[in-house]
C-alpha angles and dihedrals in degrees: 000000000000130000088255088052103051123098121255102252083058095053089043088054090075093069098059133048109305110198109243095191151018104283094051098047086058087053094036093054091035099047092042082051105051087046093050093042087050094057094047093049090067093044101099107227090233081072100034089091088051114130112229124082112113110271127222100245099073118260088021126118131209141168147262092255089054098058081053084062104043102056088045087055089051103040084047083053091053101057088031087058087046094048097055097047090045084058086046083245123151118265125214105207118239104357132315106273100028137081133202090269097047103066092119092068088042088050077052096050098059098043084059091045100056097028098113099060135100124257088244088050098054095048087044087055091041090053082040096049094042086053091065095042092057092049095048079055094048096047091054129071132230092260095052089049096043116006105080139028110271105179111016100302098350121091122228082255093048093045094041084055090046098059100029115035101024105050080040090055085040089047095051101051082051095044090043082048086044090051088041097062090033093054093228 
């Protein structure tokens, strides 16, 4: 993955505060999820299927119910990603099928995969899947996050941020623009 090809979440990361170890990518992934749960808890499920916050794939729309499942696709990727290499398996990045420059069909791709579930399933599988996330992270040390490449120049913490707290923080300024305009 190259700078050009990354999404722009990604890009945006590097002006805040990027965890550098262990302790604040556990910050960095709780605090980012309490935030983003708390945002979707006022959000009635009448309106969760709502089309109009703003999609992936540029001048698309999607709802409430579709940034659930995207972070959920990509917090799934990313133990999925850490699985395989931790049984010295082959990875496809950043899923078979799908290539760097591709991340808006595979935006697409999650939002058809969970579509038919209900609002209070999808945050269910998002708390399910980030506490995972947070005890992969637990159960690894700092040199392990941040002390050696994982995928080409990024290391396994840097690539774990990149796919959990960053597109959560990207998904709740688009869901509180989404209430705002919504008046919820």
């Amino acid at each position: 993955m190259n700078e050009s090809s990354m999404p722009h979440y990604v890009m945006e990361s590097s002006l805040s505060s990027v965890p550098k170890n262990k302790e604040e990518l556990h910050k960095a992934i709780t605090v980012a999820f309490k935030k983003t749960l708390a945002d979707y808890s006022t959000i009635p499920s009448q309106v969760s299927r709502k089309i109009g916050v703003a999609g992936n794939v540029k001048g698309t729309e999607i709802s409430a119910c579709d940034t659930v499942a995207y972070l959920i696709g990509w917090g799934k990727l990313v133990l999925k990603w850490y699985d395989l290499r931790s049984k010295n398996q082959p990875v496809d990045f950043p899923d078979t099928g799908y290539k760097w420059n591709e991340l808006g069909q595979l935006a697409q791709q999650f939002h058809a995969h969970y579509h038919n579930h209900t609002y209070d399933e999808l945050i269910e599988e998002f708390t399910i899947t980030t506490g995972k996330i947070l005890a992969l992270v637990d159960s690894l040390d700092n040199h392990q996050l941040y002390g050696v490449p994982w995928y080409e120049k990024y290391t396994l913490g840097k690539m774990i941020q990149f796919n959990t707290s960053s597109p959560m923080m990207n998904m709740r300024t688009k869901v509180r623009k989404f209430k705002t305009l919504n008046t919820i």
